[in-house]
C-alpha positions as a Markdown table, in Angstrom:
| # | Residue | x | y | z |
|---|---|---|---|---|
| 1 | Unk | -38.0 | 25.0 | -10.4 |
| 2 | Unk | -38.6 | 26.3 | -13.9 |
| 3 | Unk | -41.8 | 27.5 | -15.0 |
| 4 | Unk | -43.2 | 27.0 | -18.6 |
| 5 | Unk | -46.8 | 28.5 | -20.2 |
| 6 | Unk | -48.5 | 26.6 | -22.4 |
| 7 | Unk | -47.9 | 27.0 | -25.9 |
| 8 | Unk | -50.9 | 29.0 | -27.0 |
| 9 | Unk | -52.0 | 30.2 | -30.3 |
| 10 | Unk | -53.5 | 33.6 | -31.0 |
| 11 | Unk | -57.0 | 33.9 | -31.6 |
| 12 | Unk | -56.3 | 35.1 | -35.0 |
| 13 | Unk | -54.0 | 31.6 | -35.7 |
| 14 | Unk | -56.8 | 29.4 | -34.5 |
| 15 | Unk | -59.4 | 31.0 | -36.8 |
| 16 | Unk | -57.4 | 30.6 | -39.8 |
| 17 | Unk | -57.1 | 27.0 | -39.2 |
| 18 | Unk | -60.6 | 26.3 | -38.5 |
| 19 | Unk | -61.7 | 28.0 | -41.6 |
| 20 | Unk | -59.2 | 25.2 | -43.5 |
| 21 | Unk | -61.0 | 21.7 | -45.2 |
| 22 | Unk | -60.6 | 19.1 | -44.0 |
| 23 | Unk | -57.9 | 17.2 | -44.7 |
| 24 | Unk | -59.0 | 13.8 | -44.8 |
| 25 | Unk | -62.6 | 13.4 | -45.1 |
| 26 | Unk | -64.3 | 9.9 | -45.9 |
| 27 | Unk | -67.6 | 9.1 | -45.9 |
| 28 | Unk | -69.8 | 5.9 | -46.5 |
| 29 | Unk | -73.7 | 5.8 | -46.9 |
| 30 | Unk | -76.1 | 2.6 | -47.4 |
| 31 | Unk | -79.5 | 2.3 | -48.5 |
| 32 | Unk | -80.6 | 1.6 | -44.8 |
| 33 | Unk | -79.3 | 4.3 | -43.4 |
| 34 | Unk | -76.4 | 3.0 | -41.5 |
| 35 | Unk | -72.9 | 5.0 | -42.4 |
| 36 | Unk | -69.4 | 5.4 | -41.5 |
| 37 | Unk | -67.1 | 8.5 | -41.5 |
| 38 | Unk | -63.7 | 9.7 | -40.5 |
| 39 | Unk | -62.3 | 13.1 | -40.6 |
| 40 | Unk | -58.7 | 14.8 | -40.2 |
| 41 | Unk | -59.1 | 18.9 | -40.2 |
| 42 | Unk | -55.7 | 20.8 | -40.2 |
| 43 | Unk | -55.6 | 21.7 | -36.3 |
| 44 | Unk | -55.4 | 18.1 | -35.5 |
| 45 | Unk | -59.2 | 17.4 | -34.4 |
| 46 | Unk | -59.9 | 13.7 | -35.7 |
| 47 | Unk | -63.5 | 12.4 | -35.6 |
| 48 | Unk | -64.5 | 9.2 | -36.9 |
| 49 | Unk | -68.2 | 8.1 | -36.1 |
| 50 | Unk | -70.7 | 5.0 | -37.0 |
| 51 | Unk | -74.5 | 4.5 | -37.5 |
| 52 | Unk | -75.6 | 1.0 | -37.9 |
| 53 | Unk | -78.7 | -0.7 | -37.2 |
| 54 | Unk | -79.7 | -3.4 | -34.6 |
| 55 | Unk | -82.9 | -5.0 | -33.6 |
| 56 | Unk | -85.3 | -2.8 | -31.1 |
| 57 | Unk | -86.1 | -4.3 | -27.7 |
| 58 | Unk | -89.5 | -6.1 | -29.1 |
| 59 | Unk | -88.1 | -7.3 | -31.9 |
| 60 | Unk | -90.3 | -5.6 | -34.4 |
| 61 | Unk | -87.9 | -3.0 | -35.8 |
| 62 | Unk | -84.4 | -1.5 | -35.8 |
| 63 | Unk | -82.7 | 0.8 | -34.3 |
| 64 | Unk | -79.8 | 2.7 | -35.7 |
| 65 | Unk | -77.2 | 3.6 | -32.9 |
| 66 | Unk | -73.9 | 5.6 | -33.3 |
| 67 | Unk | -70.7 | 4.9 | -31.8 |
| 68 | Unk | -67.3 | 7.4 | -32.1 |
| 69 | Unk | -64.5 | 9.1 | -31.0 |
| 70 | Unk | -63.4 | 13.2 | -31.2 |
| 71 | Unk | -59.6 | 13.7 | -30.4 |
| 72 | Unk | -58.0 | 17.0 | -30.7 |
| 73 | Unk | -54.9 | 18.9 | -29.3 |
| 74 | Unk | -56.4 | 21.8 | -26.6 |
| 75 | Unk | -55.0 | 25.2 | -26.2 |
| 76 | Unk | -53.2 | 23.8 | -23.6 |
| 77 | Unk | -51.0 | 21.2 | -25.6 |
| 78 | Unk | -52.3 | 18.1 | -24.3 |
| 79 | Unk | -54.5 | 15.4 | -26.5 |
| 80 | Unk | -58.0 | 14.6 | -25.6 |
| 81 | Unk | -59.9 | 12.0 | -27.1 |
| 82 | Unk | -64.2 | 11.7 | -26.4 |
| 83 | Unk | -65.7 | 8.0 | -27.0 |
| 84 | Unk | -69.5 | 8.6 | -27.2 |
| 85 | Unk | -72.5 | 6.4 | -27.9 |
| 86 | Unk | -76.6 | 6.4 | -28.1 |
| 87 | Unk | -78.6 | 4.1 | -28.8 |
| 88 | Unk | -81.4 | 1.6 | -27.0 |
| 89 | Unk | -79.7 | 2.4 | -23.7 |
| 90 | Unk | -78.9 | 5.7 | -23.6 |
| 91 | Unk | -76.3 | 8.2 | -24.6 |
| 92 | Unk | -72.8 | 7.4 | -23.4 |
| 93 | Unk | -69.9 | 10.2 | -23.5 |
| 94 | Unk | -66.5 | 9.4 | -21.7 |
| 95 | Unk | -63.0 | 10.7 | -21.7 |
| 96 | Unk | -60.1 | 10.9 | -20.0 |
| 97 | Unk | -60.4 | 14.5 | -19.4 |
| 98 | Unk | -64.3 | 13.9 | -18.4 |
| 99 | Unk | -65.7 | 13.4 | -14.9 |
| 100 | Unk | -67.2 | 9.6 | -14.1 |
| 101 | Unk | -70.5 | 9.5 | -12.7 |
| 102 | Unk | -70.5 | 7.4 | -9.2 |
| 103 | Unk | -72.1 | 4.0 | -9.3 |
| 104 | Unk | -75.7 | 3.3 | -8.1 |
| 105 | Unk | -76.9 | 2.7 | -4.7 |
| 106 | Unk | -78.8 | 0.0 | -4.5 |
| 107 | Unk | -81.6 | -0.4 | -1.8 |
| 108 | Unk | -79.3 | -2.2 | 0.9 |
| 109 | Unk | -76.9 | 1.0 | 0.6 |
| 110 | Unk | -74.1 | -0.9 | -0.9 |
| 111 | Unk | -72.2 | 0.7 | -3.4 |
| 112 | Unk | -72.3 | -1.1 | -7.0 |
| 113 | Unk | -74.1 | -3.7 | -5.7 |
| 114 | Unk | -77.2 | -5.2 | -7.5 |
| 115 | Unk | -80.0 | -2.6 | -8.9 |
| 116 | Unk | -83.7 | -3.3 | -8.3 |
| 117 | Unk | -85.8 | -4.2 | -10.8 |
| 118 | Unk | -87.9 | -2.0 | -13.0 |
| 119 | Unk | -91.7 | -2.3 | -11.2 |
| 120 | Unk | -93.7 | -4.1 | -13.8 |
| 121 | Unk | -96.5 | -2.4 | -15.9 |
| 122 | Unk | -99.9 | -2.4 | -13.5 |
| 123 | Unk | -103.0 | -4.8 | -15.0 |
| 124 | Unk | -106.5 | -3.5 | -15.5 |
| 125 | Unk | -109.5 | -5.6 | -14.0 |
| 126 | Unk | -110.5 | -5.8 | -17.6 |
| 127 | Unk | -107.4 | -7.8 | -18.7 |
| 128 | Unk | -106.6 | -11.6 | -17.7 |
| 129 | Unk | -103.0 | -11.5 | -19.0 |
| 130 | Unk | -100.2 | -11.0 | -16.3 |
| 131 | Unk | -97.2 | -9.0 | -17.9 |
| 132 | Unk | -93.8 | -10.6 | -16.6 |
């Protein structure tokens, strides 16, 4: 069995390719504030990343959420690539390389089975209305 170390690059190496530009940078703006932008630096790293806008939960207002990817080449040699997300349900990061949180447990103890119901908002004795 052959033994090989991963190709490493000194310290020195790294830093004077992360002082580099970027060699593909684009970039988009509108006057809403959504946007689009993609970058290529000389190590390798990629990241391309969104911002656009989409109705909030009551439908009074937007939102803007992101969405994008970060791949780069680690010290080790091997490509890893992060999808991420945040918006009106949370921040989302996964990868290959990344460990998966387990799925729920609902009330009956089954694994990934249906998750209860948020408890609805309590009513005042002042108020008539009933909030479903």
């Amino acid at each position: 069995m052959a033994y090989a170390s991963p190709s490493v690059r000194s310290a020195k190496e790294l830093a004077a390719l992360r002082a580099l530009p970027a060699l593909e940078h684009e970039e988009v703006h509108d006057e809403f504030g959504q946007y689009a932008l993609r970058y290529v630096t000389a190590e390798g790293t990629i990241v391309s990343e969104r911002g656009r806008l989409v109705p909030d939960s009551e439908g009074k207002g937007y939102v803007l959420i992101t969405e994008g990817e970060i791949s780069y080449i680690g010290d080790d040699g091997n490509l890893y690539i992060t999808r991420f997300s945040a918006g009106i349900d949370g921040t989302h990061v996964e990868g290959d390389h990344m460990p998966v949180a387990p799925k729920p447990i609902a009330r009956d103890g089954r694994v990934g089975s249906r998750v209860p119901k948020p408890v609805p908002s309590p009513v005042t004795k002042r108020s008539q209305r009933v909030h479903k």
